[in-house]
Legacy VTK file of the C-alpha trace (Angstrom):
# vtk DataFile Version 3.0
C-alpha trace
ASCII
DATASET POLYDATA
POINTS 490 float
-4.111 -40.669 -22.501
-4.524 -38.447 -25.121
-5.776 -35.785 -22.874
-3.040 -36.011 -20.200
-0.659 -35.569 -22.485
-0.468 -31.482 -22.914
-0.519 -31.646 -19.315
1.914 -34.000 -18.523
4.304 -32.060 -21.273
3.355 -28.801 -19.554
4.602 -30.421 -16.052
7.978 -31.305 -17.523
8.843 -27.993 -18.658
7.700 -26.387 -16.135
9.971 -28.524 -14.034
13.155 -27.991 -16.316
12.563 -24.480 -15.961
12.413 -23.994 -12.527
15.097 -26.042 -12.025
17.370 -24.099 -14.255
16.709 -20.463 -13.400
16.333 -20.827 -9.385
18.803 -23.401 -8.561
20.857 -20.416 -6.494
18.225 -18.339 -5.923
17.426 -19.349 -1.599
21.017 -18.583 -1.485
22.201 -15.501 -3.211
19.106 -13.222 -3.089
19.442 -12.526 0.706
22.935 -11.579 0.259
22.442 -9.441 -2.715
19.953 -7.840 -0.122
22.288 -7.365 2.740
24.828 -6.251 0.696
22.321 -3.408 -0.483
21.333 -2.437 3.029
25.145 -2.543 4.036
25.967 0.015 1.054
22.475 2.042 2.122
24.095 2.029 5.640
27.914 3.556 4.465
26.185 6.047 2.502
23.837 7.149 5.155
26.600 7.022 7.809
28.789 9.458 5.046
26.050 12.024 4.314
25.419 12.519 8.004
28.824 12.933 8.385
29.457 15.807 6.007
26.548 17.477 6.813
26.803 17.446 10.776
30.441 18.745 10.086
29.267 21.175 7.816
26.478 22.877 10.222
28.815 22.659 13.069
31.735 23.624 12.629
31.854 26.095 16.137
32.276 22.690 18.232
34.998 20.912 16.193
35.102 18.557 13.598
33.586 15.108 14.215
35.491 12.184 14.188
34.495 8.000 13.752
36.761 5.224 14.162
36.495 3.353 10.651
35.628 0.272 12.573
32.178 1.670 14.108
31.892 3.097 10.514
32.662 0.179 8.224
31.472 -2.801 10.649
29.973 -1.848 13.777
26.900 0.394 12.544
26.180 -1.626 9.676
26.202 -4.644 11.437
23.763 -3.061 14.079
21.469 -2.673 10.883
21.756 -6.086 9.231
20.989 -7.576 12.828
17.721 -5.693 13.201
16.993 -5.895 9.310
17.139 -9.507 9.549
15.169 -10.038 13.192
12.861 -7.898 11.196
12.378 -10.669 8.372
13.410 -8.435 5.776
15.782 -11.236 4.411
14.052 -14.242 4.190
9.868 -13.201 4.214
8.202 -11.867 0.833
5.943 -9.413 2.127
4.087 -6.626 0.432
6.726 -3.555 -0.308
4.691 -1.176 1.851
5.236 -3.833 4.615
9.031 -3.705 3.852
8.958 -0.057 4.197
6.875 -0.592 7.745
9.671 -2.721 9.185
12.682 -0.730 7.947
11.348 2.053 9.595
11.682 -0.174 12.421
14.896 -1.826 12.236
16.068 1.798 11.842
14.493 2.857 14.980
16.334 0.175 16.737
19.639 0.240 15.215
19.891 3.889 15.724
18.792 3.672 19.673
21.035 0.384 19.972
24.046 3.058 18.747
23.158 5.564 21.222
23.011 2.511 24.338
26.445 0.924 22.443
28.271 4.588 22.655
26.716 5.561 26.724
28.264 2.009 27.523
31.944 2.762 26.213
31.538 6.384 27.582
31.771 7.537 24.189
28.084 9.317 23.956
29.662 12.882 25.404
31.685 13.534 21.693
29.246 11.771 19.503
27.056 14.647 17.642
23.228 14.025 18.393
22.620 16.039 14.951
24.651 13.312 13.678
23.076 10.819 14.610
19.429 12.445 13.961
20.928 12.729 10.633
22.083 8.946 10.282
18.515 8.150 11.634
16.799 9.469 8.482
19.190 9.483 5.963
19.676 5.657 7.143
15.728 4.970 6.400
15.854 6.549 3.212
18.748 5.095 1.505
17.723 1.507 2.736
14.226 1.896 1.419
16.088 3.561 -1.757
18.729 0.971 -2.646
15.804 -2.166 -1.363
13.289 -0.152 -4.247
15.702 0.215 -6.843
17.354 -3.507 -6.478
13.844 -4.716 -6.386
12.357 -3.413 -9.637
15.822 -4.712 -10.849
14.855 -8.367 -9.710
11.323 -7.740 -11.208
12.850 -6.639 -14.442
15.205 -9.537 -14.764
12.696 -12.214 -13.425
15.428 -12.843 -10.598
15.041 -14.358 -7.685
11.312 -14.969 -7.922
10.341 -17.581 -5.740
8.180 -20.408 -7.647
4.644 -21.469 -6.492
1.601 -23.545 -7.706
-1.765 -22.690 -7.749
-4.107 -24.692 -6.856
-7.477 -23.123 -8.251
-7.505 -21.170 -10.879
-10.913 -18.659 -10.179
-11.773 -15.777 -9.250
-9.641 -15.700 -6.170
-6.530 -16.625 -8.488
-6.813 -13.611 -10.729
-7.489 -10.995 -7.925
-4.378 -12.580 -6.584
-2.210 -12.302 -10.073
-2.984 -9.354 -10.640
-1.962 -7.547 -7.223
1.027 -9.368 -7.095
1.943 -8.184 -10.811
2.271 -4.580 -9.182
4.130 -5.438 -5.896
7.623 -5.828 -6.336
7.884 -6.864 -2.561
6.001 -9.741 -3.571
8.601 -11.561 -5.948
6.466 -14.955 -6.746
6.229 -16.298 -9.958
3.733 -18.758 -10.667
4.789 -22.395 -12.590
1.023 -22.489 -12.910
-1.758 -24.447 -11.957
-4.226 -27.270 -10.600
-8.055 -26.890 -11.227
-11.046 -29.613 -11.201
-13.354 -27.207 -12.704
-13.611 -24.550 -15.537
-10.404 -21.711 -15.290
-11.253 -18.412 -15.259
-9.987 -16.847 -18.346
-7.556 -14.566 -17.016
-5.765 -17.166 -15.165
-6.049 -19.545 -18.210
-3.939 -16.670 -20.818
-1.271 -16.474 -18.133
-0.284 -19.334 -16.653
-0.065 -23.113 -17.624
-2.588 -25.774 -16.321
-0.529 -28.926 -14.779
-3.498 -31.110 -14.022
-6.075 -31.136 -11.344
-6.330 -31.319 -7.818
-5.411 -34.977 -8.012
-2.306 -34.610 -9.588
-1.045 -31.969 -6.972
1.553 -34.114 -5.534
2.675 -35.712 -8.757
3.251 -31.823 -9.747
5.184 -31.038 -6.988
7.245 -34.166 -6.662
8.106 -33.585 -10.928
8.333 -29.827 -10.958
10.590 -29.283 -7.346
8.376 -26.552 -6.484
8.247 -25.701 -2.639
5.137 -23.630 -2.520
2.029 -23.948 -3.127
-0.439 -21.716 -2.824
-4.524 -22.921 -2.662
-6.603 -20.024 -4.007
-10.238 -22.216 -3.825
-11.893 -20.361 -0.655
-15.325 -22.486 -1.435
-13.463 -25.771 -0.777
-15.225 -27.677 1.709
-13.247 -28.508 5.196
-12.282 -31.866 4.553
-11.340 -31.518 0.843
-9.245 -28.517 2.263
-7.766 -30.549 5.396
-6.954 -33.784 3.073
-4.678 -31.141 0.437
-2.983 -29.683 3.311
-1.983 -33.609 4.639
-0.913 -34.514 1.421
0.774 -31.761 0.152
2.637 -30.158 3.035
5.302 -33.293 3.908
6.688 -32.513 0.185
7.075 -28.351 0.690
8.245 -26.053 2.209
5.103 -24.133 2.870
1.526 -24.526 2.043
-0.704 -21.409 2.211
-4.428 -21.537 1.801
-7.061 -18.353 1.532
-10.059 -18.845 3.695
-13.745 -18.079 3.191
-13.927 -15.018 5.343
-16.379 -13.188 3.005
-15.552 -9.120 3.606
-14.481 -9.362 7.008
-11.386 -7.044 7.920
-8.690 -9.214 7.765
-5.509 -6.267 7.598
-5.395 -6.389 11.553
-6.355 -10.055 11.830
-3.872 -12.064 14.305
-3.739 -16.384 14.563
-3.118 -17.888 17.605
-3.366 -21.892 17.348
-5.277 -23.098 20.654
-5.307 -26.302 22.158
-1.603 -27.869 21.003
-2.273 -26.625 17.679
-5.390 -28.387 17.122
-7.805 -25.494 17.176
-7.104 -21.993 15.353
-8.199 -18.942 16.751
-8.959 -15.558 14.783
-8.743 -11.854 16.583
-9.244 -8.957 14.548
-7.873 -5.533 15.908
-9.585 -2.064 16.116
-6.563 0.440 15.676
-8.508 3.540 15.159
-9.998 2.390 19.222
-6.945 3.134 20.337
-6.410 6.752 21.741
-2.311 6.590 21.000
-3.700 5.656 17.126
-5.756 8.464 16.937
-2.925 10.840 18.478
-0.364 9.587 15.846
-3.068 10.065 13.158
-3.429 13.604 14.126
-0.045 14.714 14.427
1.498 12.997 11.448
-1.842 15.074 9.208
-1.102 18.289 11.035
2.361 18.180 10.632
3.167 17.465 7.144
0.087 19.578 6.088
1.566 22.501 7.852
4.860 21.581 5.911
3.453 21.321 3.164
1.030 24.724 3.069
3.972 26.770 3.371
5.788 25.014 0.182
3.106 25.334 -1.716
1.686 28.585 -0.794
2.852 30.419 -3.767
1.868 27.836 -5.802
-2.215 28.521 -4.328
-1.572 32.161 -4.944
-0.581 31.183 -8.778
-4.019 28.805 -9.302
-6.281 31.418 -7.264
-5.105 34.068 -9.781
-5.539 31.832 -12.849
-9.052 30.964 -11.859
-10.527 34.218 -11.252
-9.205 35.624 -14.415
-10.898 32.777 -16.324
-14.218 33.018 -14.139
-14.410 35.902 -12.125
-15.944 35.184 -8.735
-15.155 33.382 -5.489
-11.598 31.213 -5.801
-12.506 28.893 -3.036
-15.905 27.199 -3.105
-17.591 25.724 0.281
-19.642 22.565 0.165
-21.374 21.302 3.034
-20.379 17.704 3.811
-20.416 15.345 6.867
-17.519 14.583 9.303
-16.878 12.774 11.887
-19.212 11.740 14.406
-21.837 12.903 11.573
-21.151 16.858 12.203
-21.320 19.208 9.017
-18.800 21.107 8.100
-18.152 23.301 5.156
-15.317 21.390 2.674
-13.166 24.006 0.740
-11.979 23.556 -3.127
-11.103 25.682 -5.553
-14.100 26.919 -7.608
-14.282 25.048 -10.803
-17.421 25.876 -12.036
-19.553 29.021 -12.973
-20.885 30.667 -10.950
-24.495 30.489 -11.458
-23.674 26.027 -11.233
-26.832 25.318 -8.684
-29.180 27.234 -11.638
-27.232 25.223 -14.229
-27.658 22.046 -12.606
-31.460 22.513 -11.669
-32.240 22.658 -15.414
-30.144 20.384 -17.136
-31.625 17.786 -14.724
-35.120 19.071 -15.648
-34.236 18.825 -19.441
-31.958 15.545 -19.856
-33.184 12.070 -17.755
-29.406 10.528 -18.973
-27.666 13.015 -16.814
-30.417 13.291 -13.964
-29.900 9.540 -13.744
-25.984 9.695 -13.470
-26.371 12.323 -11.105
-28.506 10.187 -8.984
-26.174 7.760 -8.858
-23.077 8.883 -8.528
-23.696 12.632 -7.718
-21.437 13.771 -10.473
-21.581 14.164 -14.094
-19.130 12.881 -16.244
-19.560 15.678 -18.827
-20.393 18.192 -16.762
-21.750 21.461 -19.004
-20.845 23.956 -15.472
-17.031 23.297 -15.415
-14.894 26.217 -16.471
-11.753 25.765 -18.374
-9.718 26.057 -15.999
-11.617 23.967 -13.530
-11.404 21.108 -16.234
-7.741 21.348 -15.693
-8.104 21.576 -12.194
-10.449 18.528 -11.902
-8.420 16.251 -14.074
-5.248 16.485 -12.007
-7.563 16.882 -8.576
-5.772 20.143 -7.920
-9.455 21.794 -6.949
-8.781 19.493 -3.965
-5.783 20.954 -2.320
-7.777 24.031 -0.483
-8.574 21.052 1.784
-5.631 21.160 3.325
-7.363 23.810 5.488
-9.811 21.456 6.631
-6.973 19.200 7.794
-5.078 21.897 9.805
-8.897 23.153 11.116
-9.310 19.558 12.598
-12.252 19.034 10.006
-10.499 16.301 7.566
-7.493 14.010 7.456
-4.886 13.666 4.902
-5.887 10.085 4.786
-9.449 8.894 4.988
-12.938 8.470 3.843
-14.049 10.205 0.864
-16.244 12.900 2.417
-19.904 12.772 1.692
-23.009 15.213 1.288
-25.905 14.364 3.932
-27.989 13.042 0.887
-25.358 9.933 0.470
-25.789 8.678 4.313
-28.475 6.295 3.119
-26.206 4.847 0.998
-24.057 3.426 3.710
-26.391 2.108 5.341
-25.420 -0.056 8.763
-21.446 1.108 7.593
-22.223 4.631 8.338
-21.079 4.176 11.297
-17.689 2.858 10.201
-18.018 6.627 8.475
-18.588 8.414 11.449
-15.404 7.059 13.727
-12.747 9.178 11.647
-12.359 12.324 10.141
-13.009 12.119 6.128
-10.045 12.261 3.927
-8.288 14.474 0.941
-7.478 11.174 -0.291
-8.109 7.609 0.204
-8.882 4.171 -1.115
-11.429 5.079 -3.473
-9.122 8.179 -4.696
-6.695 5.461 -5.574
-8.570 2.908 -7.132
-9.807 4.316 -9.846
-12.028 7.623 -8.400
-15.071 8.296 -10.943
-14.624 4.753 -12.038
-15.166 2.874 -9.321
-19.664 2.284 -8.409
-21.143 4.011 -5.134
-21.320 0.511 -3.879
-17.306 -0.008 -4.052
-16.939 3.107 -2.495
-18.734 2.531 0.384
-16.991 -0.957 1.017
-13.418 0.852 0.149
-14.357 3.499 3.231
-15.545 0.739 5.314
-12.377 -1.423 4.558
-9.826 1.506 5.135
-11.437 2.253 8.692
-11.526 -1.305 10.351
-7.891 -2.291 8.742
-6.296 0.965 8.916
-2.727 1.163 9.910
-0.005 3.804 9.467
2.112 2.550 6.920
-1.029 1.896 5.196
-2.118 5.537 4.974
1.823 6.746 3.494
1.507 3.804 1.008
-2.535 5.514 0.077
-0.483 9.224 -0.580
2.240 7.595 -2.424
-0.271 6.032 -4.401
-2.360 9.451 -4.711
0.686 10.993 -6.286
1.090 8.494 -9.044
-2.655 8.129 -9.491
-2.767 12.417 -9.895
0.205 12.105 -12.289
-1.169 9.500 -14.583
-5.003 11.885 -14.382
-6.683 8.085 -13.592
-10.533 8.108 -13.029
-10.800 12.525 -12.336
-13.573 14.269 -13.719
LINES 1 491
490 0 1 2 3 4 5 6 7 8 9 10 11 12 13 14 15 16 17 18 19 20 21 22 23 24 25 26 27 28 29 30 31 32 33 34 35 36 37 38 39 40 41 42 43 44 45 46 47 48 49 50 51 52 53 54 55 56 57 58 59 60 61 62 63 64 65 66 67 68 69 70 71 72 73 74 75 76 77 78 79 80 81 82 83 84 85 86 87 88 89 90 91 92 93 94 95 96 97 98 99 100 101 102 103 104 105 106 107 108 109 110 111 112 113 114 115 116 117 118 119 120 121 122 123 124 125 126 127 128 129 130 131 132 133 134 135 136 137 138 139 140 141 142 143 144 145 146 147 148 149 150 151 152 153 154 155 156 157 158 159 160 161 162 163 164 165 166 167 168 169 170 171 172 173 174 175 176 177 178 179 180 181 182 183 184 185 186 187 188 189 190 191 192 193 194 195 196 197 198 199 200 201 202 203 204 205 206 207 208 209 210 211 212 213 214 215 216 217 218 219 220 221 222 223 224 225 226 227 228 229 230 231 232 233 234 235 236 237 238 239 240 241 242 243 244 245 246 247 248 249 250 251 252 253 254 255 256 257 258 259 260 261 262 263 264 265 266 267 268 269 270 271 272 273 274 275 276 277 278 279 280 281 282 283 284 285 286 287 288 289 290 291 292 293 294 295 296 297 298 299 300 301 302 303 304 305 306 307 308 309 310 311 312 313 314 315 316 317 318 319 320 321 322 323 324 325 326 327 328 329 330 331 332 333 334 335 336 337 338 339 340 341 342 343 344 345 346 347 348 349 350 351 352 353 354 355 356 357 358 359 360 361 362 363 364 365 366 367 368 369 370 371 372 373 374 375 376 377 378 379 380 381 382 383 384 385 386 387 388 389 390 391 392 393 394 395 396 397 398 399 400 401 402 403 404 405 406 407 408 409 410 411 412 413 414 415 416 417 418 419 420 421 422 423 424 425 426 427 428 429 430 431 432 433 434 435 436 437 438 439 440 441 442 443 444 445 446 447 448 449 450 451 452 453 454 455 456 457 458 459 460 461 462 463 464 465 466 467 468 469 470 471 472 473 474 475 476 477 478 479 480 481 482 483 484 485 486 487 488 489
């Protein structure tokens, strides 16, 4: 008895707080959300007005009804937004982002169809509504972030869930959902039959063990729970599910699938549901993929070379004064379909490096072994002072940008390798080989000089069999903030 007790105690609170702070929340938090987009929507509508009246101003000034402007376009939204699960689904927030961009799409081509049907499309302004088509993504991803990280800030809204397992699986899990503020769970705690891992033990609560998982639920009110044990057997798995999912509202339970590519994984239940069947998708296969790849690189690298040009004048400058010699240094590495091509940075070490190198490795087994394994030195002796700078904010790397408009490298990808690191891949070099490297990636992003050759390779392997398009603006978003904060560069 005596040992149930902190549990059972632990289980009451648990319930009296969940009870109290998300008795409204199913209710109000999709409203709070549509009310957003509708605001996002009004403001989109009114910058797209005044500009399109203030470029053109030869063809008359533009006029809208207040009733396509207050009701009928953001209405058009909210319809898509929803159909789009944007209300009701907690998805990751680079997910969000994916199907706003959508809803957008349709809305805006729903408001061209709407205005050709009431013959109205001859004195609508198509820079207006190429306005209202970006402006209308950007202030509905704008207003969705900001209320968001208000929710997250507040602890409103969250929606509660149990754990049941409390390993290695559960802290992976806590600890990506602490950063995504699409994902707004919060967890009442949680069931395990064995030892907790530590991490999961200092954060959350333990309410008993597997056992007790309907007692929990039917005590605490929660309507989710979550089973992070992937080495549960089948049965023990099946009989949870059984018990559990009559009292829920959902059950969700991570499978065993080792390191298999699950991003592009579809379900489709066979045989009246009795059978499950598992597809996983090749995106980069697909020609169109490739295509869309391609020109979203080229473009916004083209874009972005001419904003930045006088900014690579400024650096080029600065780094031959401090060294003199060649500003842009050319390393061999290997591309795709396992072709060589030479990699441009900005110089950030002397120039006499290769001599350098040869002898400190001659002279000091510490750093011959580090370079060996990870084919970069930490305190590297042959790094100018301005290439310190330079390396710690991974500016050297923006001469790249070249390589992407040459066709050589993407803006997302791979992290491009020197032809003595192929036999580190091993069978995944091919996975290597089916895309162009990249200025960034997953390994860029996830801690760069910190992360082992071994995560490195599975990070490249990963990003090529899930990759996605949303998935490679959410990897530079992430490059900015990881460049700002100087994580893992040396």
């Amino acid at each position: 008895m005596d040992g149930k007790r902190p549990a059972y105690r632990q289980r009451h609170e648990a319930a009296k707080k969940l009870k109290k702070t998300n008795k409204y929340a199913y209710l109000f938090a999709p409203i709070l959300l549509m009310l957003a987009d509708y605001c996002a929507v009004l403001c989109a509508e009114d910058l797209s007005f005044f500009l399109r009246n203030y470029f053109v101003r030869n063809h008359g000034y533009l006029y809208i009804s207040k009733f396509h402007f207050y009701l009928i376009a953001p209405v058009i939204y909210i319809v898509y937004l929803q159909l789009c699960n944007l209300y009701t689904r907690k998805m990751q927030f680079w997910r969000i982002i994916a199907g706003i961009f959508k809803a957008n799409l349709y809305a805006i081509l729903t408001g061209i169809f709407i205005l050709y049907v009431v013959q109205r499309a001859a004195t609508t302004s198509r820079l207006y509504m190429g306005f209202l088509w970006i402006f209308g993504f950007f202030f509905i991803v704008l207003f969705r972030f900001v209320l968001k990280k208000l929710f997250d800030r507040f602890h409103l809204f969250e929606e509660p869930v149990l754990l049941m397992g409390a390993g290695l699986t559960a802290q992976i899990l806590l600890d990506h959902i602490k950063k995504d503020i699409g994902l707004s769970y919060r967890f009442i705690g949680y069931l395990e039959d064995h030892v907790p891992n530590a991490e999961v033990a200092a954060q959350l609560p333990r309410l008993g063990k597997f056992a007790d998982a309907a007692d929990v639920v039917k005590k605490t009110g929660v309507r989710n729970v979550l089973v992070t044990a992937p080495g549960l057997e089948q049965r023990q798995l099946q009989d949870i599910v059984y018990e559990i999912q009559p009292l829920v509202k959902n059950v969700g339970f991570i499978p065993d699938m080792g390191s298999m590519p699950l991003s592009n994984m579809e379900a489709e239940s066979l045989i009246d549901g009795h059978m499950m069947m598992f597809s996983v998708r090749n995106n980069l296969r697909s020609r169109t993929n490739r295509l869309l790849k391609w020109i979203f690189d080229w473009c916004l690298t083209l874009v972005g070379t001419i904003c930045i040009s006088p900014f690579l004048i400024i650096l080029g400058i600065w780094i031959y004064c401090d060294s003199p010699g060649p500003v842009i240094f050319k390393h061999r590495r290997i591309g795709k379909g396992g072709k060589e091509f030479c990699c441009y940075k900005f110089r950030t070490m002397c120039v006499d490096a290769k001599d350098r190198l040869e002898e400190l490795l001659e002279t000091d087994p510490k750093a011959k072994k580090e370079w060996e394994e990870n084919f970069k030195l930490k305190h590297d002796p042959r790094v100018t002072r301005s290439g310190n700078f330079l390396r710690s904010t991974s500016l050297d790397e923006l001469p790249q940008i070249f390589n992407v408009l040459k066709g050589e490298m993407s803006l997302v990808g791979p992290r491009p390798i020197i032809k003595e690191e192929i036999h580190y891949y091993g069978k995944y070099i091919d996975d290597y080989y089916m895309v162009r490297p990249g200025i960034t990636g997953m390994w860029q992003t996830s801690g760069r000089s910190d992360t082992g050759y071994e995560q490195r390779v599975q990070m490249d392997t990963w990003y090529v069999r899930n990759w996605d398009f949303w998935f490679d603006v959410v990897l530079l978003w992430r490059t900015m903030k990881v460049v700002i904060q100087r994580k893992g560069a040396y």
